[in-house]
VOTI-186660 format. One record per residue (C-alpha): residue in one letter; x, y, z. Coordinates in steps of 0.25 Angstrom, whole numbers, padded with zeros to 4 digits, always signed. Layout:
% residues N
AXYZ/...
% end
This chain:
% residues 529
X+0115-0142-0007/X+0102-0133-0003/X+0090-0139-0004/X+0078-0131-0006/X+0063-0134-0007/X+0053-0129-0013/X+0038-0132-0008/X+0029-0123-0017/X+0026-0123-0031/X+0038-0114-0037/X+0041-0116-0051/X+0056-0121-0058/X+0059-0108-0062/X+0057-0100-0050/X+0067-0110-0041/X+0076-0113-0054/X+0089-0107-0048/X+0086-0116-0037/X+0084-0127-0043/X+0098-0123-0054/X+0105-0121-0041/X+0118-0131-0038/X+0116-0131-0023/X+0101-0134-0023/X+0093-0145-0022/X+0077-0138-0025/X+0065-0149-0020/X+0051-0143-0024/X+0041-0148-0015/X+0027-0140-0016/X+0015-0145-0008/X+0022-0150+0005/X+0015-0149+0018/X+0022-0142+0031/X+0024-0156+0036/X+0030-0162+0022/X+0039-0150+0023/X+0045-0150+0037/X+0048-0164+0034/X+0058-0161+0021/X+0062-0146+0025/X+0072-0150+0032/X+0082-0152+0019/X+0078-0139+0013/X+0089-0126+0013/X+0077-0118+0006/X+0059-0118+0005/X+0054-0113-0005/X+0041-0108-0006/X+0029-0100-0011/X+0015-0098-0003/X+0013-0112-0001/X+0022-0119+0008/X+0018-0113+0022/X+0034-0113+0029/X+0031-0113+0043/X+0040-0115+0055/X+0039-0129+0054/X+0043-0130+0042/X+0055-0122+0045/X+0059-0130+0059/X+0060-0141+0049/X+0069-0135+0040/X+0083-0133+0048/X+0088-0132+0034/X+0081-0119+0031/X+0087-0108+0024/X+0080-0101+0017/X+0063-0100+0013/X+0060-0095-0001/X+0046-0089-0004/X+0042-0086-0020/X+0035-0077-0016/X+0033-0063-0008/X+0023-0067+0005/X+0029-0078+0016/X+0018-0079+0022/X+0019-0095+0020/X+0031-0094+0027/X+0033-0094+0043/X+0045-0081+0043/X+0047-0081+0058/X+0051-0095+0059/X+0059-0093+0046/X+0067-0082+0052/X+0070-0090+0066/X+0075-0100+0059/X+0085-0092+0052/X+0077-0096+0037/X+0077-0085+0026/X+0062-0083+0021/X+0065-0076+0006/X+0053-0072-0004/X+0052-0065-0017/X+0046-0050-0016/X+0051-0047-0029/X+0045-0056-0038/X+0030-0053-0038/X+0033-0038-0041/X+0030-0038-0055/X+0019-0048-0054/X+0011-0042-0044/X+0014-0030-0051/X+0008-0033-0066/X-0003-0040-0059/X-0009-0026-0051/X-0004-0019-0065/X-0014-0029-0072/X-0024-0026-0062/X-0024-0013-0063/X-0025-0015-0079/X-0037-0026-0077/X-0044-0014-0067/X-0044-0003-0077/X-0049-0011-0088/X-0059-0018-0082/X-0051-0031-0088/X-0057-0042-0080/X-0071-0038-0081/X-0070-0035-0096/X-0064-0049-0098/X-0074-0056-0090/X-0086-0050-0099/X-0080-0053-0110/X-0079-0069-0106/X-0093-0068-0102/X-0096-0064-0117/X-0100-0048-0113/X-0096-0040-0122/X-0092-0028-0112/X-0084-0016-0118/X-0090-0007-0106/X-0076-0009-0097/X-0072+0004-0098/X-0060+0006-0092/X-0048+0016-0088/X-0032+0017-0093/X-0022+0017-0082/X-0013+0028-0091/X-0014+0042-0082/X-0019+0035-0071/X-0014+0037-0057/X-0011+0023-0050/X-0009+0024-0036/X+0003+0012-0030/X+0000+0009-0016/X+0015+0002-0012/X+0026+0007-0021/X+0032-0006-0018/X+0039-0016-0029/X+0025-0020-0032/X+0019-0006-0034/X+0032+0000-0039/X+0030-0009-0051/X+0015-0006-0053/X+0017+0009-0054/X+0028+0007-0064/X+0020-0001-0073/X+0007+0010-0070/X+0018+0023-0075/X+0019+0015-0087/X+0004+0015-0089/X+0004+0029-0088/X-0001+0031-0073/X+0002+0041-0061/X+0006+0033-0050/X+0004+0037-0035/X+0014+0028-0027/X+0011+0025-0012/X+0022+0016-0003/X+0027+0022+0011/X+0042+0020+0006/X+0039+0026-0008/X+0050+0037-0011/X+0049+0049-0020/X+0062+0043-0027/X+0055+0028-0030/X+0041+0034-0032/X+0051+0044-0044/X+0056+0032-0049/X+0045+0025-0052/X+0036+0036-0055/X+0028+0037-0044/X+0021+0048-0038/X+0021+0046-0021/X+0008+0046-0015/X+0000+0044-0003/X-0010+0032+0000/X-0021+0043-0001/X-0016+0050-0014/X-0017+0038-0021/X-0031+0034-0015/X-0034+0048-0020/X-0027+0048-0033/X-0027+0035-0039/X-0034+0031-0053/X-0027+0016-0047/X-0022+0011-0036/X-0013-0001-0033/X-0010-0007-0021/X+0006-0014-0019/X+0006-0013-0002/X+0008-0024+0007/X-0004-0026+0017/X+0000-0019+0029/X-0008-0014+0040/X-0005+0000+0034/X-0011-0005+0021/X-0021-0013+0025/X-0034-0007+0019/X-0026+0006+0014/X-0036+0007+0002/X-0050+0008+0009/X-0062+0014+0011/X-0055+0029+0014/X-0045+0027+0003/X-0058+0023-0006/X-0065+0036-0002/X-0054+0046-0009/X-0051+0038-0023/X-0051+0042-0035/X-0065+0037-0041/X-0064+0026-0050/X-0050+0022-0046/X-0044+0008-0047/X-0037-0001-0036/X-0028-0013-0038/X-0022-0023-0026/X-0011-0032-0030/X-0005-0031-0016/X-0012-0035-0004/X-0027-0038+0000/X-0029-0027+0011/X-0022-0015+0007/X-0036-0012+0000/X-0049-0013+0008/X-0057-0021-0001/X-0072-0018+0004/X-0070-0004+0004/X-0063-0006-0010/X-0076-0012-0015/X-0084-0002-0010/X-0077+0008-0017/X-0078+0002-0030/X-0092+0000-0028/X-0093+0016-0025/X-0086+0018-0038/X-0074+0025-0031/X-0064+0012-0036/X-0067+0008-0051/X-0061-0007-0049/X-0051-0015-0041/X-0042-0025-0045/X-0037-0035-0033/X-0026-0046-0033/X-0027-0048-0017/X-0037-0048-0007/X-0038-0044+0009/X-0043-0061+0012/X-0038-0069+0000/X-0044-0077-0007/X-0056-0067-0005/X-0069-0073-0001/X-0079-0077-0014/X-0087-0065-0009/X-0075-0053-0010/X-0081-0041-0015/X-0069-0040-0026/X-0073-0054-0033/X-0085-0051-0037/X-0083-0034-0040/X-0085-0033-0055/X-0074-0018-0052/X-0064-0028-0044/X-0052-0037-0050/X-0048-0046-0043/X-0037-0059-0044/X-0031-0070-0033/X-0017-0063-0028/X-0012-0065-0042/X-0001-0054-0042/X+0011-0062-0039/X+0004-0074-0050/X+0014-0073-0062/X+0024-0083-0068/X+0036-0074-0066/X+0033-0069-0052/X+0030-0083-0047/X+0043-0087-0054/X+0050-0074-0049/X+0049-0076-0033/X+0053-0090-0035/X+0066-0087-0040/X+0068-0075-0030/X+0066-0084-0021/X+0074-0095-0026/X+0087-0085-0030/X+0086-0081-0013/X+0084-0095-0009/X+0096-0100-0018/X+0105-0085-0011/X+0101-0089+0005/X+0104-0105+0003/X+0119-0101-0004/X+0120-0090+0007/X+0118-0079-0001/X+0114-0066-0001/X+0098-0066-0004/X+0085-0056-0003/X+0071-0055+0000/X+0071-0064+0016/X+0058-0061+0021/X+0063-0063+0036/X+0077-0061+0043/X+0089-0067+0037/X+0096-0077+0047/X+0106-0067+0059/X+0117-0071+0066/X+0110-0077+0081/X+0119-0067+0089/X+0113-0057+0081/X+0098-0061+0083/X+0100-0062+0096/X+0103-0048+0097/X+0091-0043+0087/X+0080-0052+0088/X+0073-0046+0101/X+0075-0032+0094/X+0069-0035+0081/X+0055-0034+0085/X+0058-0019+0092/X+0064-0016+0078/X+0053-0019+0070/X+0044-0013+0081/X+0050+0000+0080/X+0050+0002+0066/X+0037-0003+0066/X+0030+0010+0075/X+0042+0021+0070/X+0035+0019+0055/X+0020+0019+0063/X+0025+0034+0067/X+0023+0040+0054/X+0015+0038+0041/X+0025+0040+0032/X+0035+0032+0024/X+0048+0029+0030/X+0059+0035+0023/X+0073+0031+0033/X+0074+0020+0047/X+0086+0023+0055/X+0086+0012+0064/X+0096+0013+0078/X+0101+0003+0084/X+0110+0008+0098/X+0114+0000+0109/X+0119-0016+0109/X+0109-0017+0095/X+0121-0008+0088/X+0131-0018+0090/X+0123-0028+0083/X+0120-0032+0067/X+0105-0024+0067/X+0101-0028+0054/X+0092-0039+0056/X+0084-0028+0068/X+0084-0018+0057/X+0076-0025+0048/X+0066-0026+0059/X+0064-0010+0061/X+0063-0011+0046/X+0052-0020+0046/X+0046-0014+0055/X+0047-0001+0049/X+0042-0005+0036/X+0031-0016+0040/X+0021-0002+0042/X+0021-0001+0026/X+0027-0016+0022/X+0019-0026+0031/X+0024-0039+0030/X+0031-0035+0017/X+0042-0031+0027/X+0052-0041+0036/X+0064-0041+0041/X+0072-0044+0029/X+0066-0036+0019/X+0063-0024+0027/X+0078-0017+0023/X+0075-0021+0009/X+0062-0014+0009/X+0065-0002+0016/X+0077-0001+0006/X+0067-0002-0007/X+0058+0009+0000/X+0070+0018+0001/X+0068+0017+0016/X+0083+0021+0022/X+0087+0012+0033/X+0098+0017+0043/X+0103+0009+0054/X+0113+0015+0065/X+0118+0008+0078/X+0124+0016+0091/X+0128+0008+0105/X+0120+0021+0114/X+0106+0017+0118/X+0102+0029+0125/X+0098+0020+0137/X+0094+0009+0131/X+0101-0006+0129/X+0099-0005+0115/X+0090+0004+0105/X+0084+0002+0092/X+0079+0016+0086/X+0073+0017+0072/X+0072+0030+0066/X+0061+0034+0051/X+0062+0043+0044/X+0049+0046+0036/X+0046+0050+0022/X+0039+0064+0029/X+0053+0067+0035/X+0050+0063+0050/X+0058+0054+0058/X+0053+0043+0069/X+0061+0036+0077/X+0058+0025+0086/X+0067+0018+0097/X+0067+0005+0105/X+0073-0005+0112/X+0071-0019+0120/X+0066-0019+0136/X+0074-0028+0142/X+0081-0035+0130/X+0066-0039+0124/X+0055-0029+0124/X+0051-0020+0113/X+0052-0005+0117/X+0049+0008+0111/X+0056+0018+0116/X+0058+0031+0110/X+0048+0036+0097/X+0056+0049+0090/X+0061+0056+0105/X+0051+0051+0113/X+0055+0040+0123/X+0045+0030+0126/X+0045+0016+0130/X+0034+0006+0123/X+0032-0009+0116/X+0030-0007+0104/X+0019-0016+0103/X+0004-0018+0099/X-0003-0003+0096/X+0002+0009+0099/X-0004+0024+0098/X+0007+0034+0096/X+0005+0047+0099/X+0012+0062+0097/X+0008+0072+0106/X+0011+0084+0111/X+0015+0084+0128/X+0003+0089+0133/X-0007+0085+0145/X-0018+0077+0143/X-0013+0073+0129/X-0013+0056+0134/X-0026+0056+0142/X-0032+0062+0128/X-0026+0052+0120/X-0031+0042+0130/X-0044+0047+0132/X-0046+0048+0114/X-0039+0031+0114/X-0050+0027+0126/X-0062+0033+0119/X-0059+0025+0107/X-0057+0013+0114/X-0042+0012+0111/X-0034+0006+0125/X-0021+0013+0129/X-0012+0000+0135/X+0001+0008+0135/X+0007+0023+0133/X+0020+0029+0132/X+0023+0043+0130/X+0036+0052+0125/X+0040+0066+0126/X+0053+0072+0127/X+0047+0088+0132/X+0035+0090+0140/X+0025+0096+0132/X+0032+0093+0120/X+0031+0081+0109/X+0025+0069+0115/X+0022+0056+0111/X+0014+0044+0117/X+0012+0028+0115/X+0001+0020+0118/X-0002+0006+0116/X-0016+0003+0115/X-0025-0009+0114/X-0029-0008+0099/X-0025-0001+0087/X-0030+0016+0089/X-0040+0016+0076/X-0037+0027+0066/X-0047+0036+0070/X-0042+0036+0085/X-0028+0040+0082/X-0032+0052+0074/X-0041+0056+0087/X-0029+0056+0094/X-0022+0064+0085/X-0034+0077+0086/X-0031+0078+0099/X-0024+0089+0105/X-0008+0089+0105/X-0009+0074+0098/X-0001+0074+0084/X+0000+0061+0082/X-0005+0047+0083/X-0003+0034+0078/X-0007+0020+0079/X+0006+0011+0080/X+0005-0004+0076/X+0015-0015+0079/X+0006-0026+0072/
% end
């Protein structure tokens, strides 16, 4: 018999299969301390939880029965995911089962925004009388869907039906799929420019964080309307208020904050143009029920050994094998990480090469490093080790892999290879000094030899004189340190490039400095945070 426990309030239905199951024996337990719980998880096959119950390593020393921890839920943050995965424990969540909720709840926001439905409602109450909310229909507008992700994809779908032009934005969002669904492609800027609506569905990333501001602000459409059901952040909102105050934004409507709760003196809570509610958009019956029996039907799959879905960190690997990978997975996820940094567009196709003693070994597990680390520019957190083939398979992103025993040189050498959406090809190649450190050593032809580690500047140049002491004259004047610097070039005179790792992140306005100077062509900050 399995034995699995369930330490936060879930209700019947959502664990019901569990509890109907022959060869389990369910305790529900809600309201333990971490004490109370390493003191009994050591009988348990299976924890399940929701936001509650912290799981940290303690917790998880204490249960050497451990097989499996199920979240009702999306987020893990309650969870300790390292410890998890070192003690060979599958960590499972439900992405799927909020869709729909979160989904009809910004739809309803949206609703409540053009008619001005919370403000007339609180008049009326109030005994006023108020017929003066004048507002606007959402037929033959143009809605604007920042991430075109299950989320969003279900937003426009309900939005055609209204009779709206939608304006679709997602770095993995194809022709084909925006086709299907009736979308028409579009830039971040086009739909700042465009849009009688916007909606925002993206994970908080640092290439998200704030991508709705004060510039963004400048260029709308007056009288425009923006909703966030997706993540405080992605919206700057101080310069969201001063918009609206300019008269640029009729009205927001809000479901999540930068800081939540918000303090009692947030601009938006007292904004007679601003909706807000408390994080509600998972807040239904259904989905609540939904993620717990997802969650349940993978737990009930992992304890009778088989196949299941949705692990949020790496499923257990033969230790001969481990042995092999582990001290390659973090150059994996390194490399992927500054090939996507190399261009702005969407990644279309990631051959990844394995040659040397890594070819005669199952790569699947590194894999899904370089994958992660691909996708985490546009993904963030949303992205791990064992979703990452899954998500780059729903964004159409082809995956190749191919193996050979030659090195060129080296012991063994891991190459990955995108293709972008604009038809141009970056590859980056690399391998472990010594058995152990991290090494950068070929970006498209150029050799070079680096860590690929804190900030980095890359550069494209053409081979001239004097190209390196103006670029480091144009870094010292503004302050920004040069610590290292590697340069490439297969001709002289010809196509160049050059690394340097600085002290602190180059600002904006610094790179595109370097890029007016004589023979630069390109330059480019490149994170590893």
């Amino acid at each position: 018999m399995f034995k699995v426990l369930v330490s936060d309030p879930i209700s019947d239905m959502g664990i019901q299969q569990l509890m109907d199951a022959s060869d389990v024996i369910v305790d529900k337990k809600p309201g333990l301390s971490e004490d109370e719980l390493v003191g009994i998880i050591g009988e348990y096959d299976a924890l399940l939880v929701r936001s509650q119950t912290k799981v940290t390593e303690k917790i998880m020393a204490a249960g050497t029965q451990l097989k499996v921890i199920g979240r009702a839920g999306v987020g893990v943050d309650n969870i300790n995911l390292e410890a998890a995965t070192n003690r060979g424990i599958v960590v499972i969540n439900a992405p799927d089962g909020n869709t729909i909720t979160t989904c009809e709840h910004a739809f309803a926001m949206m609703m409540a925004l053009a008619r001005h439905i919370p403000q007339a409602y609180a008049k009326t109450i109030q005994g006023t009388w108020d017929r003066k909310f004048l507002g606007v229909e959402l037929r033959n507008k143009t809605l604007g869907v920042l991430g075109m992700g299950r989320i969003g994809s279900e937003v426009a779908k309900r939005a055609k039906a209204f009779g709206m032009d939608i304006l679709g934005y997602d770095p993995f969002l194809t022709e084909d799929r925006a086709e299907k669904i009736g979308v028409k492609v579009a830039t971040v800027d086009e739909i700042v420019r465009q849009a009688d609506f916007i909606t925002v569905h993206t994970p908080l990333t640092p290439e998200t964080k704030h991508m709705i501001s004060r510039p963004q602000f400048e260029v709308m459409k007056k009288g425009m309307r923006i909703i966030n059901c997706a993540r405080g952040g992605v919206v700057d909102e101080l310069a969201l208020v001063e918009a609206i105050d300019q008269g640029i934004v009729a009205g927001a409507a809000f479901d999540v904050f930068e800081k939540e709760p918000p303090e009692a003196d947030h601009p938006f809570l007292n904004h007679p143009k601003v909706i807000v509610t408390p994080h509600l958009g998972a807040s239904t019956v259904e989905a609540q029920e939904n993620v717990a029996i997802d969650v349940s039907e993978q737990v009930l799959h992992i304890l009778r050994n088989e196949p299941f879905k949705n692990a949020v960190n790496m499923p257990p690997v033969a230790p001969s094998v481990m042995s092999k990978l582990q001290p390659f997975f973090g150059l994996g996820e390194k490399i992927g990480t500054f090939a996507t940094q190399l261009n702005n567009e969407a990644v279309k196709e990631i051959h990844v090469d394995y040659a040397g003693d890594l070819s005669e070994v199952d790569t699947q597990p590194l894999t899904r490093y370089v994958i992660k680390g691909v996708l985490s520019r546009h993904f963030g957190s949303d992205v791990n080790i064992v979703n990452s083939m899954h998500l780059a398979k729903i964004r159409d992103v082809n995956v190749v892999v191919s193996k050979a025993s030659a090195t060129k040189g080296f012991t063994n050498l891991l190459s990955v290879t995108l293709k972008f959406s604009d038809g141009t090809e970056r590859r980056v190649a690399g391998t472990l000094l010594n058995g152990f450190g991290a090494r950068i050593v070929q970006i498209d032809k150029f050799p070079v030899d680096f860590a690929p580690e804190g900030n980095l500047v890359f550069i494209a140049h053409n081979d001239k004189p004097g190209i390196i002491g103006n670029v480091g004259t144009l870094l010292g004047k503004n302050n920004v340190n040069i610590a290292t610097m590697q340069v490439g070039r297969k001709i002289v005179g010809g196509d160049a490039i050059m690394v340097l790792g600085v002290d602190k992140e180059a600002p904006k306005e610094v790179l595109n400095e370097l890029t007016k100077l004589a023979e630069i062509n390109k330059a480019l900050q490149i994170n590893f945070n």
